[in-house]
C-alpha positions, 0 to 999 in steps of 0.5 A: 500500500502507498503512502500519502504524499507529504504535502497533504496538509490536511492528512498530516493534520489528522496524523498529528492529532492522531499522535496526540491521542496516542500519547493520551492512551500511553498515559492510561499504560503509564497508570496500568503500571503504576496500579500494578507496582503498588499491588492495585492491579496484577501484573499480567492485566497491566502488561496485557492492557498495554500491549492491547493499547499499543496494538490499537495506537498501531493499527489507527496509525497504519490506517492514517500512514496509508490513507485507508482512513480516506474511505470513511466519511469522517477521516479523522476517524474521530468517533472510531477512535474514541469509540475503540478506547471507550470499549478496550477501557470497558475491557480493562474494568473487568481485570483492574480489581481495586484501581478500576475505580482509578481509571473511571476518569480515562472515559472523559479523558477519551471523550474529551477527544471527541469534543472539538470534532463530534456535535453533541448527539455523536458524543451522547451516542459514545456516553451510551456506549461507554455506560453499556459498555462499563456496565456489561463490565461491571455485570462481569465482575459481580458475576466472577469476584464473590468479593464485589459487593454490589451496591458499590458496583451500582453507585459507582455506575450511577455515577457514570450514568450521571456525568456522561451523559452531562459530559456530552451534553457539554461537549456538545455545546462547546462543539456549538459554541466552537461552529458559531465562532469558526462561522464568525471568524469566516465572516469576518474575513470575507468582511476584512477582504471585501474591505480590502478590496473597496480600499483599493477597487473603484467602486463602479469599474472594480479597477484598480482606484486611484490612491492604489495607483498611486501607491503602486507607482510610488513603489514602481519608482523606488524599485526602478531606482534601486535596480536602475530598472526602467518603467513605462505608464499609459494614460487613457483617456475615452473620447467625447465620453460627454457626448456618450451620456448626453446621446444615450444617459448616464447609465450607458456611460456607465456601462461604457466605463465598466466594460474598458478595464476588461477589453483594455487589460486583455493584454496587460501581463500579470506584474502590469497594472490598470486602474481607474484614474478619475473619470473617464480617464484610466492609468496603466503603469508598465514595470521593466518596459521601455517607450517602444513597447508601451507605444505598441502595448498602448497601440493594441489596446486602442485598437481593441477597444475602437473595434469593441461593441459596448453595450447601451450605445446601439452602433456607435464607436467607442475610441480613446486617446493614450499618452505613454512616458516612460521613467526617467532616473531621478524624476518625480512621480507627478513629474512622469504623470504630468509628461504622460499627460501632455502625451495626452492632450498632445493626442487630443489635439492632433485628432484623437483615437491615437497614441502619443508620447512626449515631444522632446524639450 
């Protein structure tokens, strides 16, 4: 049988949790012999107690190393293995003698397991099974011990009856307690995310917003300076966007604006980012590109979006006009903005649904 691979971290999670119980169940050996050396329980039952303790530990284990454990619906194999210790304890009760009363506690210590995995019903159905099966033990001592005196054997049952259905009822209830807040936890995180995202996401376009532009290029200037790296930025600007929501109402505008960032950042690379800049008007900022490739990156996406059909506006033409800079060492981030801008304008003038660059001196 083949092994898990290593890298399954939710396998290697159940394994550890597995290991901690098995390091529980050695406690219950550790007491075995203590009983015994002090003259509560014989030898042979403590030995044979342990070896049937290591055998269960080996088997769970084989189970979890060979993924066997994948087959069953819950593969933690909680219940299973709480339910395996509850009943090899109720075995040991019949041979404990005067420490039986001793290992009485090991039924909550093995349920205890169980709280943080099982709902209450499961762990009120390992409480019957311990009750049934301690009481079948005990039914086994009155009949084999002449000694046993019976209304002990009873109290100490009632006992049981009393606290492990109360355990479970607990536990359960910690299990409620633990789902709520792990559902608290979860929406607090889709609330913490989705605010994330409004901090850096225009709220109409779901582009990138202008202070993240911002801070993106702030951080793009410093990398270029210290790499001596070069980057490029592309304005863009939507042509006649006024006569769009005069001719066809604002919601059409809208629509305009909120199909671009899709149609323009087709091409874009993964370290590329696009954003909204105010307006009709859109920032692109290019790491590691010089000004012939942001020219020509700027050229396909005016000509994707001059040959595109926006919605709302029946058979008009949407165009835009880019102006691209690249970084000069040392400049300013308002200064490459106010470069790419004159491009910009530059391509107004000269007719629009064009690309431009900065005209020398």
């Amino acid at each position: 049988m083949e092994l898990l691979p290593e890298g399954d971290e939710r396998q290697a999670l159940r394994m550890r949790r597995h290991l901690m119980a098995s390091g529980t169940s050695l406690l219950v050996v550790l007491t075995l012999f203590v009983c015994a050396f002090i003259g509560l329980l014989p030898m042979r039952a403590a030995v044979e107690g342990a070896i049937g303790i290591v055998a269960l530990v080996l088997a769970f284990h084989a189970l979890f190393r060979t993924g066997l454990n994948l087959r069953f619906s819950d593969p933690s194999l909680t219940t299973e293995q709480v339910g395996a210790a509850i009943l090899f304890l109720a075995y040991l009760m019949v041979h404990a003698g005067p420490a039986r009363t001793m290992l009485l506690v090991f039924y909550l210590v093995a349920m205890l397991f169980g709280v943080l995995r099982l709902n209450g019903k499961r762990l009120m159905l390992l409480a019957m099974l311990a009750l049934g099966a301690h009481g079948t033990a005990l039914l086994l001592v009155l009949a084999r011990d002449p000694a046993a005196q019976p209304r002990a054997v009873f109290a100490e049952f009632a006992v049981l009856a009393v606290v492990l259905p109360w355990f479970a009822a607990m536990g359960g209830y910690v299990n409620r307690l633990r789902l709520r807040l792990s559902d608290s936890n979860r929406d607090l995180t889709r609330a913490v995310e989705r605010i994330e995202q409004l901090a850096i996401r225009d709220e109409l376009t779901g582009a990138y917003n202008r202070r993240f532009l911002m801070e993106c290029l702030a951080r793009e200037r410093s990398r270029a300076e210290r790499l001596r790296a070069s980057f490029s930025i592309c304005l863009l600007d939507v042509d006649h966007f006024k006569s769009i929501n005069d001719g066809f109402g604002h919601p059409a505008g809208d629509a305009v604006l909120i199909e671009l960032p899709a149609l323009a950042a087709a091409g874009l690379r993964g370290a590329d980012v696009f954003g909204r800049f105010g307006g009709e008007e859109f920032l692109v900022i290019l790491p590691d590109t010089s000004l012939a490739g942001a020219q020509a990156l700027a050229e396909r996406m005016r000509a994707a979006i001059e040959a595109a059909r926006f919605s709302g506006i029946g058979e008009r033409r949407v165009t835009a006009t880019l102006g691209v800079a690249e970084y000069c060492a040392g400049e300013e981030v308002t200064a490459l903005l106010a470069r790419a801008d004159r491009a910009l304008y530059a391509g107004k003038t000269g007719g629009r649904n064009r690309v431009a660059i900065p005209q020398p001196g």
